[in-house]
C-alpha positions in Angstrom: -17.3 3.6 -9.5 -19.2 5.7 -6.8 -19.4 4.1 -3.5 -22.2 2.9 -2.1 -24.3 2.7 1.0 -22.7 -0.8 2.6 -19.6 -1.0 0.6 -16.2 -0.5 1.9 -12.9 1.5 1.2 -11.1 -1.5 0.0 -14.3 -3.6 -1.7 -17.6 -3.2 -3.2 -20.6 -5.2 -1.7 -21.5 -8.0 -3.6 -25.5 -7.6 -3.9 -26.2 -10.6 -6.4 -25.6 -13.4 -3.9 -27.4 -17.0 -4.3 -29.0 -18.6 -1.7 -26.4 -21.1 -0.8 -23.4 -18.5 -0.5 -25.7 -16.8 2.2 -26.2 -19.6 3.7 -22.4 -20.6 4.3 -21.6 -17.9 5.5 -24.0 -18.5 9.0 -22.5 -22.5 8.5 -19.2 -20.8 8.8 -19.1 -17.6 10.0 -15.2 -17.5 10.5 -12.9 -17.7 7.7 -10.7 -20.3 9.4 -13.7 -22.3 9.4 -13.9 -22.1 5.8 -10.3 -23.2 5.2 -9.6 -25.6 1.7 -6.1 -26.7 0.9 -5.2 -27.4 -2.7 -1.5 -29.1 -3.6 -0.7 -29.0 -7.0 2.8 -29.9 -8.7 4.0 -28.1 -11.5 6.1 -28.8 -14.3 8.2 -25.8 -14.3 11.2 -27.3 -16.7 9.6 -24.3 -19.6 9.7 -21.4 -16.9 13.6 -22.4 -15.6 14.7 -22.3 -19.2 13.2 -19.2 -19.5 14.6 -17.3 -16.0 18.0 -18.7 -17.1 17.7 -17.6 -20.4 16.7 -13.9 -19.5 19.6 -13.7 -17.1 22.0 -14.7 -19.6 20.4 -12.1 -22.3 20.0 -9.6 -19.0 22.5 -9.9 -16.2 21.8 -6.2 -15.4 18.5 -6.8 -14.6 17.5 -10.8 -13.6 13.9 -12.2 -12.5 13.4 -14.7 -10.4 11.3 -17.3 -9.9 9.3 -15.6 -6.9 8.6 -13.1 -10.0 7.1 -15.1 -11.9 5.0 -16.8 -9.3 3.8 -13.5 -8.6 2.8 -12.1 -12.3 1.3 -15.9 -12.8 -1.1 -15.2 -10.2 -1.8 -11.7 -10.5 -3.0 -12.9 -14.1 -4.9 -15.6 -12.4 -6.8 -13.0 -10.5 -7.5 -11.4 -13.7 -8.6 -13.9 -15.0 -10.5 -15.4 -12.3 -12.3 -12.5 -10.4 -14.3 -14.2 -7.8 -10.5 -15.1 -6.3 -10.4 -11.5 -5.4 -13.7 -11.7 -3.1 -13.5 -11.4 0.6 -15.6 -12.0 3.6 -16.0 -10.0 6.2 -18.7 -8.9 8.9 -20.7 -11.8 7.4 -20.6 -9.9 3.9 -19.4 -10.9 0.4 -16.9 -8.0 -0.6 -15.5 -7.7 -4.5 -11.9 -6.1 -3.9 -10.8 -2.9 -5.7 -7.3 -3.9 -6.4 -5.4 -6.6 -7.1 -2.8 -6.8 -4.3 -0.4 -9.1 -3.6 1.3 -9.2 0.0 4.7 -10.7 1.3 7.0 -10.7 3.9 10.7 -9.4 3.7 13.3 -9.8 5.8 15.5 -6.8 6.3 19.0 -9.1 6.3 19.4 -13.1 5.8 19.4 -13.8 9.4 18.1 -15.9 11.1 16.8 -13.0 13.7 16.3 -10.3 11.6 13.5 -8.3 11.5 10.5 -9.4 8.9 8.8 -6.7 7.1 5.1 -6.9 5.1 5.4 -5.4 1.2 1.7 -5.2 -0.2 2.3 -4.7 -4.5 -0.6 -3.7 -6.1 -0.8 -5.2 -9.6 -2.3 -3.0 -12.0 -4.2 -4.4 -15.5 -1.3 -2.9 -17.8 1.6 -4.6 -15.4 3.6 -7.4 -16.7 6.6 -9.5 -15.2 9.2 -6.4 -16.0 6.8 -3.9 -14.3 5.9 -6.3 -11.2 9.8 -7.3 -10.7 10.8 -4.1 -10.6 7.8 -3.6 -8.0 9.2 -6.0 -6.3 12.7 -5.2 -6.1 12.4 -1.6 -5.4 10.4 -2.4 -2.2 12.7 -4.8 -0.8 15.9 -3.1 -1.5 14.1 0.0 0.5 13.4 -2.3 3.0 17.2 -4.2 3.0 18.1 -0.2 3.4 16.8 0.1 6.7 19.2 -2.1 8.2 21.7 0.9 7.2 20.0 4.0 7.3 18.8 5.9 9.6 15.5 6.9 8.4 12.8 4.9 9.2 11.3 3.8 6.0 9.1 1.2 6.9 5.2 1.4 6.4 2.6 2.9 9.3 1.6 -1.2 9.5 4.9 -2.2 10.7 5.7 0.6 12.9 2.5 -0.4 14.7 2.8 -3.9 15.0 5.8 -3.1 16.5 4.7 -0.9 19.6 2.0 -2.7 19.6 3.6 -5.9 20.2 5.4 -5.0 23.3 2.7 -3.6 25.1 2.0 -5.7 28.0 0.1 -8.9 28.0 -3.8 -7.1 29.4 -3.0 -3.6 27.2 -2.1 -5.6 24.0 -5.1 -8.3 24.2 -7.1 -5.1 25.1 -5.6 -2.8 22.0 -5.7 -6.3 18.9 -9.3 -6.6 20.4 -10.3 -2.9 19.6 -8.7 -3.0 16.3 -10.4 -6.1 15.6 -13.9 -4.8 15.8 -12.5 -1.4 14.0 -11.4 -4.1 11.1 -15.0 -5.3 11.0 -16.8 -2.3 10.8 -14.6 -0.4 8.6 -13.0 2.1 10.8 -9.3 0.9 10.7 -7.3 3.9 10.4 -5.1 4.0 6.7 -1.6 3.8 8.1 -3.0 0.5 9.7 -3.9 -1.3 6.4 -1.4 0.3 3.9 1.3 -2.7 3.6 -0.1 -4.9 5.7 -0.5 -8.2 4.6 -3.7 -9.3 5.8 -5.8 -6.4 3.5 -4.5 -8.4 0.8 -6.4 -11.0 -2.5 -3.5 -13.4 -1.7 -0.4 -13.6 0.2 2.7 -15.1 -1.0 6.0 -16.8 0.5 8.6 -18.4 -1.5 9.8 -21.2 0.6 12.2 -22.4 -2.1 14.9 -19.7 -1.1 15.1 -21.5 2.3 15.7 -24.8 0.2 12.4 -26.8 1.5 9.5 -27.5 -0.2 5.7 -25.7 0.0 3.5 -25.4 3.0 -0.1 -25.4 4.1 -0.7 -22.3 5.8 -3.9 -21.2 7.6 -6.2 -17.8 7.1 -7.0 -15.3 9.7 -10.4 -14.1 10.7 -8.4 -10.7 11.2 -8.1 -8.2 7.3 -10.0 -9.1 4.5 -6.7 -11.7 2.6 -8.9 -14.5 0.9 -5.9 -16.4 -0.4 -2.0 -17.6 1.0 0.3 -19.3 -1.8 3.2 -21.1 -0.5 5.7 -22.2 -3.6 8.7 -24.7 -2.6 11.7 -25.5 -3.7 12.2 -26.4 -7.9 13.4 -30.0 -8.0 14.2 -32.7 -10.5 11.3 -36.0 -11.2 11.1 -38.8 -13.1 8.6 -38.8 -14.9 6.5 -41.4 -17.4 5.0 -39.5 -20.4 1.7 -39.9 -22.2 3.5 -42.1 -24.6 5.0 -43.9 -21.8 8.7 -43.2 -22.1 10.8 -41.6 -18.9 12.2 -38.4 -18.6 13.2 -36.0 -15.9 11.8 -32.5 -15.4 11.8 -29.7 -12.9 9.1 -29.3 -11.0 7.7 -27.5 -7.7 5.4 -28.0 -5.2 3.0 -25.2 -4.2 0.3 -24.9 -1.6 -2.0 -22.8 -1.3 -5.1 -22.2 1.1 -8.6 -20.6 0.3 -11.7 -19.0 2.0 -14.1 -21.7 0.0 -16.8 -19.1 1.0 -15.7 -17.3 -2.3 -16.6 -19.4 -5.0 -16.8 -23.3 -5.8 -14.7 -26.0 -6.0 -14.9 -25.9 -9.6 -13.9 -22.5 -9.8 -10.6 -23.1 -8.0 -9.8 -26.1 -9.8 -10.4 -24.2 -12.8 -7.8 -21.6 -11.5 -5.0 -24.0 -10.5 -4.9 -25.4 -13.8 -4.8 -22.2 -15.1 -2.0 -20.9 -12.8 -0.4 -24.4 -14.2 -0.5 -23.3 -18.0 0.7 -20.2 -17.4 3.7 -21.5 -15.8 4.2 -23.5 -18.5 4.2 -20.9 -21.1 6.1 -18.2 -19.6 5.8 -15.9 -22.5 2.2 -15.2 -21.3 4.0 -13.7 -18.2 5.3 -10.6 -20.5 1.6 -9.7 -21.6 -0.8 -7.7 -19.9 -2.1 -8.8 -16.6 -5.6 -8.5 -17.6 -4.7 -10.2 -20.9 -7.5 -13.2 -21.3 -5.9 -16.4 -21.5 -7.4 -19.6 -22.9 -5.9 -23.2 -21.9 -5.0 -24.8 -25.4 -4.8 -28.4 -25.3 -1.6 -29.4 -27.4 
């Protein structure tokens, strides 16, 4: 699609705004002013069965839970476009891409250094194609601690002189970029990988063994969306028919620019993101596949 006058390199302007989305936006001109949190807890006893199955069937090449989160809401997106709007300069933006944004850390250290992964999801992708995304990125990240190339992204490089300039030069520097972000002007190597020019960013706090977060938004990038998934645990449970049993669940949080859409909208994709998780065979279809919620 040609680019037009107002749009930018990452988003087409939206042009087809009602009245009461204009309107928010001068009620809450700041993204963190638009913060919602949404906790939802997921029955995820179908999606274990089906991780443990495929490692049994595929030691060689395992997925993880973090890889499904990811593919279930890349189809989400999909699914639910308006997720992958963003707000900037006081203007509705539709996002290119589907990108999805994380942080690695280079060893399992406590001090080790953290590095931001941005993995584009493309409408053919599925849960093979987005783990092995996933996995090729980190292990060239993990690399680093060994190597002696430097293989991590413009972003990180930059962040990292950046960040120990002193006090009045690195206010003075984050302020320039800042306006640079709002008009546009931000140089490529500063936005490739970097989490905050993302539709949602992702951390699995389960692998550190503690449950989901609320997380807040910056008013710096164009990232409408942070996911936080916790640690799968077992509940007891009383059924629709009133007996007990125990299933895994998990706990995930996520924040949202409510700017984007309405409160329908995201309820509407939560419970989506739930079915999906509860049908884990979906996860091996197209990312663009259209997915209605049956009711068993």
């Amino acid at each position: 699609m040609k680019k037009k006058f107002g749009d930018r390199r990452d988003g087409k302007k939206v042009r087809d705004l009602d009245g009461m989305h204009n309107i928010m936006l001068e009620l809450m001109p700041k993204r963190c002013d638009a913060d919602v949190y949404s906790n939802v807890k997921i029955d995820v006893t179908n999606l274990k069965k089906y991780v443990e199955k495929y490692k049994k069937e595929h030691p060689e090449s395992k997925i993880t839970f973090f890889h499904a989160f990811a593919m279930a809401f890349g189809k989400v997106i999909y699914n639910k476009p308006l997720l992958n709007r963003f707000i900037i300069n006081s203007t509705y933006y539709d996002r290119n891409e589907v990108v999805l944004a994380f942080v690695a850390k280079i060893a399992f250290e406590e001090n080790s250094e953290e590095i931001m992964i941005n993995i584009p999801i493309e409408k053919d992708d599925n849960i093979f194609t987005v783990r092995d995304k996933i996995s090729s990125r980190v292990e060239k990240v993990r690399n680093t601690k060994t190597s002696t190339d430097d293989k991590r992204s413009g972003t990180n490089n930059i962040v990292d002189v950046v960040g120990h300039f002193p006090k009045f030069l690195r206010k003075a520097v984050v302020g320039i970029l800042k306006s640079f972000d709002k008009h546009d002007l931000l140089p490529k190597d500063i936005m490739e990988d970097n989490l905050y020019y993302s539709t949602a960013i992702l951390s699995n706090l389960g692998n550190l063994g503690i449950g989901s977060i609320y997380h807040h938004l910056t008013d710096f990038g164009t990232s409408s969306i942070l996911a936080t998934m916790g640690k799968i645990h077992k509940e007891t449970i009383v059924d629709e028919k009133g007996k007990t049993k125990v299933i895994d669940v998990c706990d995930f949080g996520v924040n949202l620019d409510e700017r984007i859409a309405d409160g329908f909208y995201f309820a509407k994709s939560l419970l989506l993101l739930e079915y999906i998780l509860k049908n884990p065979e979906l996860l091996e279809g197209r990312a663009d596949d259209k997915i209605e919620i049956r009711e068993d």
